[in-house]
C-alpha positions in Angstrom: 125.8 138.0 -1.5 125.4 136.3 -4.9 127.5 139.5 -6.8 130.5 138.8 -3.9 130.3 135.0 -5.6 130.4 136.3 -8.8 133.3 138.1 -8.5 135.0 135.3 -6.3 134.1 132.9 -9.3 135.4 135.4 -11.8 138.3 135.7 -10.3 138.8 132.1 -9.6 138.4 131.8 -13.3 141.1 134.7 -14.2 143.7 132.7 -12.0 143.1 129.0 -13.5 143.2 130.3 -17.3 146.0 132.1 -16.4 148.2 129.3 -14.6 146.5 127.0 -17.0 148.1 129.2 -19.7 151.3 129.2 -18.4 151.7 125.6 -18.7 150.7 125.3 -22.5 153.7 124.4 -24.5 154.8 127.4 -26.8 156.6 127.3 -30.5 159.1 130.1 -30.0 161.8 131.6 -27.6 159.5 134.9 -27.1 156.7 133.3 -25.5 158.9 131.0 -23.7 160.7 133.7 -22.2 157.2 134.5 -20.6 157.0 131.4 -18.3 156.0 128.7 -20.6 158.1 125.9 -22.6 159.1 125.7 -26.0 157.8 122.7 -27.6 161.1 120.4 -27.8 162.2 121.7 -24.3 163.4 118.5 -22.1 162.6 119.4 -17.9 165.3 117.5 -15.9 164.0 117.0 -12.3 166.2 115.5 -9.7 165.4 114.5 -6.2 168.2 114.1 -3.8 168.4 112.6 0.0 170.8 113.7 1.9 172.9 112.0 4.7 170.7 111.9 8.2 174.0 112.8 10.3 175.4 115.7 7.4 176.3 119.0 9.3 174.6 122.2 8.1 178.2 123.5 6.6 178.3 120.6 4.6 174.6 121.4 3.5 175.7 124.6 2.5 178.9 122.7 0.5 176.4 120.6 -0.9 174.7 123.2 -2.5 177.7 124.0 -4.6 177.3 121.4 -6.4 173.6 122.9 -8.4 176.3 126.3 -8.9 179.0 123.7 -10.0 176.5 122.2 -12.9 175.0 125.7 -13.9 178.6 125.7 -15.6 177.8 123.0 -17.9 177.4 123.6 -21.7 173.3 123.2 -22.8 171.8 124.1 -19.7 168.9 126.6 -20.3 167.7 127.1 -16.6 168.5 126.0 -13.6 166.9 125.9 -10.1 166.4 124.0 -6.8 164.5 124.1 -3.8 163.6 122.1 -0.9 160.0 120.1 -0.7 157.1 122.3 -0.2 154.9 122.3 3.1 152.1 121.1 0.8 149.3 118.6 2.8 149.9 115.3 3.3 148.4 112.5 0.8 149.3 109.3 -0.2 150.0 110.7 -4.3 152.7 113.1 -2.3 156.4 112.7 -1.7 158.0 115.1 0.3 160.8 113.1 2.0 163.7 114.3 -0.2 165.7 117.1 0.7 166.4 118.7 -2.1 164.9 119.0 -5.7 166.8 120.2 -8.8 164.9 121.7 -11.9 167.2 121.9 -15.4 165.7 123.0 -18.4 167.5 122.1 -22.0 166.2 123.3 -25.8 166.7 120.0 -26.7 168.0 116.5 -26.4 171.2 117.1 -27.8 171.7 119.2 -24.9 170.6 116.9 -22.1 172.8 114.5 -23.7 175.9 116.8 -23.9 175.4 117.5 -19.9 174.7 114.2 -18.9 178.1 112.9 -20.6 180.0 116.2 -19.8 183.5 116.2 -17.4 182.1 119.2 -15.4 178.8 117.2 -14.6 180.7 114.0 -14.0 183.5 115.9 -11.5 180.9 117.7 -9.6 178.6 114.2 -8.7 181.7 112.8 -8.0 182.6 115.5 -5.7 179.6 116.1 -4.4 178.0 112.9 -4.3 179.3 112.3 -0.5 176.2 114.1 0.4 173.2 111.9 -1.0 172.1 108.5 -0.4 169.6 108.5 -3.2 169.6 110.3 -6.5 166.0 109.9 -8.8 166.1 111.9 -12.0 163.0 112.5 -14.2 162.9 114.0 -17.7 160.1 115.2 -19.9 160.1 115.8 -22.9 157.6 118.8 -23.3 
């Protein structure tokens, strides 16, 4: 019994240094290009809510909008997702609808997409879809 939690510890261990490592800021494009951040890189995270009546075709429109921005000069990576099943607590919000993760090498970049005509079209576009847009960037 005590070797089985060993190895449960061990490999408990194996898994936290490795997501642990994962999120340590990095000084070049190699390592970045592994998972982890260049130092510099600025994370754009937007939460959206969605109209309670919109159809699911206009859901599916909707989601042109992340394809519409992947188009924009400066953006590094781009994803989105809907809120994870994760258990309720009161530090926990999950009532958005969709999230959207950006990644720029710098703030020169965030400030070129923020300002850009193909952002601005597409959230005017698109924006017929939300009732509330919260945006958070870090600097990593």
């Amino acid at each position: 019994m005590e070797r089985r939690n060993f190895l449960k510890s061990v490999t408990a261990a194996g898994v936290t240094g490795t997501l642990l490592a994962s999120c340590t800021p990095v000084e070049n494009k190699e390592t970045a290009k592994s998972g982890a951040f260049a130092t510099g890189t600025i994370l754009h995270s937007v939460h959206f809510w969605l109209k309670e009546d919109i159809s699911e075709e206009e859901e599916q429109d909707f989601l042109n909008f992340f394809e519409e921005l992947r188009k924009v000069p400066g953006v590094q990576t781009l994803q989105y997702g809907k809120p994870a099943p994760t258990n309720p607590r009161p530090v926990v919000d999950n009532s958005f609808q969709y999230n959207l993760l950006v990644t720029f090498q710098n703030m020169d970049d965030i400030n070129t997409y923020e300002t850009h005509p193909a952002h601005i079209a597409a959230a005017e576009q698109y924006s017929k879809y939300w009732t509330k847009v919260q945006v958070r960037d870090t600097l990593i």
